[in-house]
N, C-alpha and C positions, 0 to 999 in steps of 0.2 A: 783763329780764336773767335769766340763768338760775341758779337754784338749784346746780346742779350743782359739782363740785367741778369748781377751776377747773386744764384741763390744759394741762400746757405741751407747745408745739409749737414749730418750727425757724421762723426766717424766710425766705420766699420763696427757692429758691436759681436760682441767674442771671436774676435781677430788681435792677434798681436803685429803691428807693424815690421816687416823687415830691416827696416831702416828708417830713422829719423834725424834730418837735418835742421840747419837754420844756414840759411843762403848768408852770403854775408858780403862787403862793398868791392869786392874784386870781382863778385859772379855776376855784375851785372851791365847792360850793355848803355850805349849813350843815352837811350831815352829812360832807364831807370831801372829797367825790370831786366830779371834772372835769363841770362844766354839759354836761347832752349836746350844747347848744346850739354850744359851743367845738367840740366835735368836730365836730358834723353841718357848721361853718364851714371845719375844715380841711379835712375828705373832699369840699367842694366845692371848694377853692382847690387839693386832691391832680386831683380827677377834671378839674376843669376845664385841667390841663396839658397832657394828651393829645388830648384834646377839640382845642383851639386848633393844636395843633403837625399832626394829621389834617383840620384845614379851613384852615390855613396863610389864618386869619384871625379877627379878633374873637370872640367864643364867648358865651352867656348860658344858663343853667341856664335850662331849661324845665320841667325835672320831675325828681320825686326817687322812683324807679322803684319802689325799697323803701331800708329800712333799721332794721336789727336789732343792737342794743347788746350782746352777749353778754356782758361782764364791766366791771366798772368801773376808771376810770382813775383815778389818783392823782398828786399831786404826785410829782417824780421820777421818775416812767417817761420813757420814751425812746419818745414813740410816733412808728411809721413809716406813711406812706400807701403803699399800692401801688395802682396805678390801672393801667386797661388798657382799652384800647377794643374791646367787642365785636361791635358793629353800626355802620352806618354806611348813613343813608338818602337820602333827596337834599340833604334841609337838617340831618338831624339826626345825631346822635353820641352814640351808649351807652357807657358808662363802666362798669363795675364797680373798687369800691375795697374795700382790703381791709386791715383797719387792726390792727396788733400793739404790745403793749407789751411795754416790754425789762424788768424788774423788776431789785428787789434786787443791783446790782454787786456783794455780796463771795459770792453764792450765786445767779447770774443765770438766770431762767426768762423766759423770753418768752410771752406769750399772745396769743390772739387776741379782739380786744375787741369790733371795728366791721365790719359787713359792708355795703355799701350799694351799687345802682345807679341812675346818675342821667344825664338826658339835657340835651344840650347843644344848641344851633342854631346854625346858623353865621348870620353878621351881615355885611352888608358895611357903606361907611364911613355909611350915615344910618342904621342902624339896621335896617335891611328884612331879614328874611329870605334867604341864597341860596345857589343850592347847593354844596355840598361838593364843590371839586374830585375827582378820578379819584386812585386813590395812587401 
């Protein structure tokens, strides 16, 4: 995570969120803040939405392309997924998600916390590999 003092930034504008949580006091670890584990779970249940809706069939995380935690999360934030598929190969599907938390309602700053890309396969019904319809 970074050092840096932490800025705020707008959320995504004409994008609709894939997912939107609120962490809550189980997700989080002894020193206070959100298990990155929780997160790195929702940015795959965010990315894998898009993923599934572009192969218009079953989907299974293949690889988690990168991802970088840039600020920590806390009880009470409002965090949003935004996923968006950027490549698309015969069987597989890139994702880029891009994750913000809404802070403090009586003096609201939003930041950007999660950055990750991760690739998806398409699946037919036993399981096998196959490719990604035409769009």
């Amino acid at each position: 995570m970074s050092d840096a003092a932490v800025e705020p930034v707008k959320l995504p504008e004409n994008k609709q969120p894939a997912l939107r949580v609120m962490p809550m006091p189980a997700d989080v670890n002894p020193a206070g803040d959100v298990f990155g584990g929780w997160i790195m779970a929702m940015v795959d249940i965010a990315g894998a939405i898009p993923a599934h809706r572009r192969a218009r069939c079953r989907t299974a995380t293949v690889a988690v392309n990168s991802f970088v935690f840039k600020q920590p999360v806390s009880v009470g934030d409002l965090v949003s997924f935004y996923a968006e598929v950027v490549s698309v190969g015969r069987t597989s599907i890139t994702v880029d998600v891009e994750v913000y938390a809404e802070r403090d309602p009586e003096n609201p700053v939003v930041v950007k916390v999660t950055e990750a890309t991760l690739t998806y396969v398409a699946l037919d019904d036993k399981g096998r590999k196959r490719p990604v319809p035409p769009a």
